[in-house]
Structures are given as C-alpha cells and as structure tokens.
N, C-alpha and C positions, 0 to 999 in steps of 0.2 A: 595556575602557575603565576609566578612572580619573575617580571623580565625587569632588569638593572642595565642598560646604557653604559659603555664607558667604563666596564664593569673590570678593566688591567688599567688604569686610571687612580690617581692617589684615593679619591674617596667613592668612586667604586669599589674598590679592594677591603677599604675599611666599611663600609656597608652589606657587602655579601658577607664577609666573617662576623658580624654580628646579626645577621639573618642565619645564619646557620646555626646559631646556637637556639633558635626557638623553630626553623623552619625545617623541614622535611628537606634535605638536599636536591633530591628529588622533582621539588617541587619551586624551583632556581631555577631561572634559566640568564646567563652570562653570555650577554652580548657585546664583544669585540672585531675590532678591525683587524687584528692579529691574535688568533687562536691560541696558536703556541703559545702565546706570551702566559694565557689561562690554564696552562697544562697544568697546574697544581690544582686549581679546580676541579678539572676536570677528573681528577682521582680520587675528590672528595665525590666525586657523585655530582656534582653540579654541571646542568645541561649546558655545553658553551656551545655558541653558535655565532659565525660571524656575519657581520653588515659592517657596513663604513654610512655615517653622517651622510654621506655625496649620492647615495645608490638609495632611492624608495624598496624598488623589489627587492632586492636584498634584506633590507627593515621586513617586510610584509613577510617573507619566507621566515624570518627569524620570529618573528612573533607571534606565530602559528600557533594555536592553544596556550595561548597568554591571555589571564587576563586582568592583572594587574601590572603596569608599568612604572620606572622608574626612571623619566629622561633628566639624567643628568647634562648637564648642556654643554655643548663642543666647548674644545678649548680653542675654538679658530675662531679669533675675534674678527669682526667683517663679513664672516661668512657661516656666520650661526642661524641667522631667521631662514635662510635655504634650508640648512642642513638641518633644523628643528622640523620643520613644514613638509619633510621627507618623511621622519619620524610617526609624526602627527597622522600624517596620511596614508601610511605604513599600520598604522593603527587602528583606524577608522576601517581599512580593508580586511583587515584581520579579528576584526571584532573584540578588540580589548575594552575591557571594559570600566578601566580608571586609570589615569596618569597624576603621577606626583612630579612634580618638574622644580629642580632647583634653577630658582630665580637670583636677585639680587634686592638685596634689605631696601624697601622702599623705593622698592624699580619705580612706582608713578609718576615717583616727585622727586627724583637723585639729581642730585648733580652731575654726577657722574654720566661720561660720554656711553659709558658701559651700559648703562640703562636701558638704551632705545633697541637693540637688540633683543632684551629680557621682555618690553614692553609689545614688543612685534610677536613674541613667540606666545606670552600671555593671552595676546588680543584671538592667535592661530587658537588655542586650547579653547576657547571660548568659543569661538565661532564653531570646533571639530561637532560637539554635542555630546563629547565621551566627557563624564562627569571629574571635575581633577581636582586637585589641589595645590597651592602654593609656596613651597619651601623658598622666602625670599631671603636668602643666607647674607650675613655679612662677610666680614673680612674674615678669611683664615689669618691667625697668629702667626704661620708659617710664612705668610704671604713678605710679614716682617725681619721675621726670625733667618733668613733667608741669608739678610746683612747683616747678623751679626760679626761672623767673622771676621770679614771687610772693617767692619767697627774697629772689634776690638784690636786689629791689628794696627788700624791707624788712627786710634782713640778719637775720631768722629763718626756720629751718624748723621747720614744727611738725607735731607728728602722736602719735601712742598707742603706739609698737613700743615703747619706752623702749631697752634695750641689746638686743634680740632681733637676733639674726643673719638679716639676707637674702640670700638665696641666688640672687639674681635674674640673668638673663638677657634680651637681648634680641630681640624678636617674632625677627627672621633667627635667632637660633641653635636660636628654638623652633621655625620652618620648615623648618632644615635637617631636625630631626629629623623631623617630621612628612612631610617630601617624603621621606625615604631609607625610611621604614618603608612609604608608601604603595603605592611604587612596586618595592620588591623582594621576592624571598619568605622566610620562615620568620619572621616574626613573630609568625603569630597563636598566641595563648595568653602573651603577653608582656605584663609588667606595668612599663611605665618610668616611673622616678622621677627627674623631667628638673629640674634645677638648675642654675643659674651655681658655675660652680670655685670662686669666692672669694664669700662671703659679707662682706655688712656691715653697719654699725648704720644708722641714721640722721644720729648723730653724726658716723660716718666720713663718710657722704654730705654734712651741709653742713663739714666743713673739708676734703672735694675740689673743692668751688665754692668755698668760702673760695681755695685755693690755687691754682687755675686761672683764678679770675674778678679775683683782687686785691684784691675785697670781704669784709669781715667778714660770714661768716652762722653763726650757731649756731643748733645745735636746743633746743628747744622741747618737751618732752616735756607735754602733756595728759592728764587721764581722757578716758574716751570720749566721755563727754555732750559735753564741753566742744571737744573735737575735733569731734564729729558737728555740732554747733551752729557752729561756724567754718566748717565747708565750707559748710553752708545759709548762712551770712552769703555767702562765696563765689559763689552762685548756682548750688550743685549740689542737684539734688531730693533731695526729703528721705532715698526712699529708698537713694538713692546713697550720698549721707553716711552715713548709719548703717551700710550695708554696709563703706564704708571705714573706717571710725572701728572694728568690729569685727575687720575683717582685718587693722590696725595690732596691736590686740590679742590676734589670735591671733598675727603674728607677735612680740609678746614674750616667748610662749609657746613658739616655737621653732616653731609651724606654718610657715614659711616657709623651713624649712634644710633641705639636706641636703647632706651632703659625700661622696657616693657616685659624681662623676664621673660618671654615665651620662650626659648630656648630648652632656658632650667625647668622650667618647667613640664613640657612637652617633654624630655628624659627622665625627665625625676630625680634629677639630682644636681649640683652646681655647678656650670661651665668652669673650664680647666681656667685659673688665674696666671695672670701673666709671670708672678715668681715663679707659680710650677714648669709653665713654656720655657722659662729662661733657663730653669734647674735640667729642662732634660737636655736644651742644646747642650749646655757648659757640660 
C-alpha cells in the first residue's frame, strides 16, 4: 500500500486524485490530522487514517501494512525536523519500505532560511536506512499568484526577489511528480531538482497581469524589513512574513532557479507557464 501525509492538504489532495487514476483505491491509504475533512475520500475507497506530525504512535498505527510512503512535510515552519523524525521513526517501526519526501529545490546550498529544516529531515532519511528519494520542489506559482489581487487592485506588486529568476511551477505539476515516483519503482537513491521550464522575475510577473488583466501593475522592489513589515500590515503572522520576506531574498539570490528540466521531464510533459497561471487566476 501507498501512504500520502498531509493527504487534506493542497497538494495531498492533488496527488491522491492522480494516484487514483492508475492506483487500486484500495491500495491508498490517506493520512490526516482531521478525518472528516477526507470524507470524500473515503467514499472513493481510499483507506483514511489519522495521525498528527506531533504523535509518533499515532504515525506507526497509521502506517501499518504500508509500504510505500509519501512525507509530504508539515507546514509548521520551526517545528518540522520534530515533526518529520516522528514520521521517520513511525516508519522504521512499521516496516515501510520507501519514502519519497518533498523537500526544497537545492535545500544543500539555498539561501533560503527554509532550507535547514529540509536539510535536518534529509540527513533523518538518510541516517533511518529505509531506502528514499528526493522530491526537492521549488516554488509553487500559487505561492505568488496568491497577490495578485492585492496587485491588481492597487496596481503594485511588491516583494524582495528584486530581478532573481523563479523557477516556479504549479502544486499539479509538483503532484505529477510526486504521484509518478510514489507509485513506480527505481527511484529510491534519487535526488530531484523539481522546477518550472521558464523561470521569471517579479517584474515579468506583474506586466503578465498588466497584459492579461488590462490594468497597470508594476513591481515594487523592497528591503526585507520593509517587505516583512507590509505583509504583517497585510494580516500575515509575523512569522509568516519574515519567512517570506527572506525567501524573496533568497530568491534574488538565485535560490529559486534552476533550469535542469527534471520537472518536465519526470511528468512527461511541460510545466504549466506562467500566462496559463495567470489565465486561470484572471
């Protein structure tokens, strides 16, 4: 059986419905911290079972005659290498016999604060001796697309990349991958470096809302402080903003690139481009 993490989660959700179209439902098992929330799943036939990140036996109960895995990784920044290494060890007791874990695009060498987290849970995988693989994802498009609104309502976009190239992709093209490696074999010992085909600035970003939308938005290039301090005007916790206000600035670092295809590749087919993201917000 195939166990998915996180699995009422934006790209849980998009990874078990495209596992179901080649996988036996039966042979799914959807593991959440709220059940309920899976009750459509669970009507398809897909075994849901909860555990929470914080609880090992909980993980171990749930991943009972698993054994392939799919840790997708907490969205609790600060308190992910715990909640991974529950997981892990939740694993090991249960006798699973491969995990694919999404990471972060070039976790070794990111700039990004976000890294060292990834790199702690990497080093856990390594050390468990259950064989895995590495889905080191870039940015979701969504991650962006997020402010358009905000944009185009006040014809600025603002943020910290300043001309850094992103490489970004979205959640479906980073499902695609993630269902094709869970679900087939020769993976484990694989280290992927998952990216959108075309990379772009910021800039690019608001004159494709400029040109799709018909409104003027330009970007806004900030320091960090002053970006981090705008999303808390926004009503993101503090330390939301600051994590994003750092990941702008890694990305004008170049942590956010890479033009190695594997993505497109590993799916077989071309990462969504940024006018299709922009066409389905608008």
């Amino acid at each position: 059986m195939i166990a998915i993490t996180g699995a009422t989660g934006q790209l849980g959700q998009h990874v078990i419905e495209l596992l179901l179209k080649t996988v036996p439902a039966s042979q799914l098992v959807a593991i959440a911290r709220n059940p309920a929330k899976a009750e459509a799943l669970s009507q398809q036939g897909v075994n849901v079972r909860q555990a929470d990140y914080t609880d090992q036996a909980a993980f171990t109960t749930a991943l009972a005659g698993v054994d392939k895995l799919l840790l997708i990784s907490s969205s609790e920044v600060g308190q992910r290498t715990p909640q991974h290494l529950n997981v892990i060890n939740a694993a090991q007791a249960a006798g699973v016999k491969f995990i694919a874990y999404t990471s972060l695009l070039h976790a070794d060498t990111s700039p990004l604060a976000l890294h060292v987290e990834h790199v702690e849970t990497e080093n856990a995988l390594a050390a468990s001796g259950i064989p895995y693989a590495l889905l080191r994802n870039g940015w979701y498009s969504e991650n962006y697309l997020a402010s358009a609104p905000p944009a185009l309502e006040h014809g600025v976009f603002i943020g910290s990349a300043g001309e850094g190239k992103i490489a970004a992709a979205t959640r479906a093209d980073y499902a695609a991958a993630a269902a094709r490696v869970i679900s087939e074999e020769g993976h484990a010992g694989k280290v992927y470096e998952l990216a959108g085909d075309s990379a772009w600035t910021l800039g690019e970003l608001a004159a494709e809302l400029s040109r799709q939308s018909g409104k003027n938005v330009v970007y806004q290039n900030l320091n960090e402080a002053d970006f981090a301090a705008a999303l808390k005007d926004f009503g993101l916790p503090a330390g939301l903003a600051d994590l994003l206000a750092d990941s702008d600035v890694g990305a004008s670092k170049g942590g956010l690139f890479d033009d190695s295809r594997t993505l497109s590749t590993l799916i077989g087919r071309p990462t969504t481009t940024l006018t299709e993201s922009v066409k389905s917000i608008l």
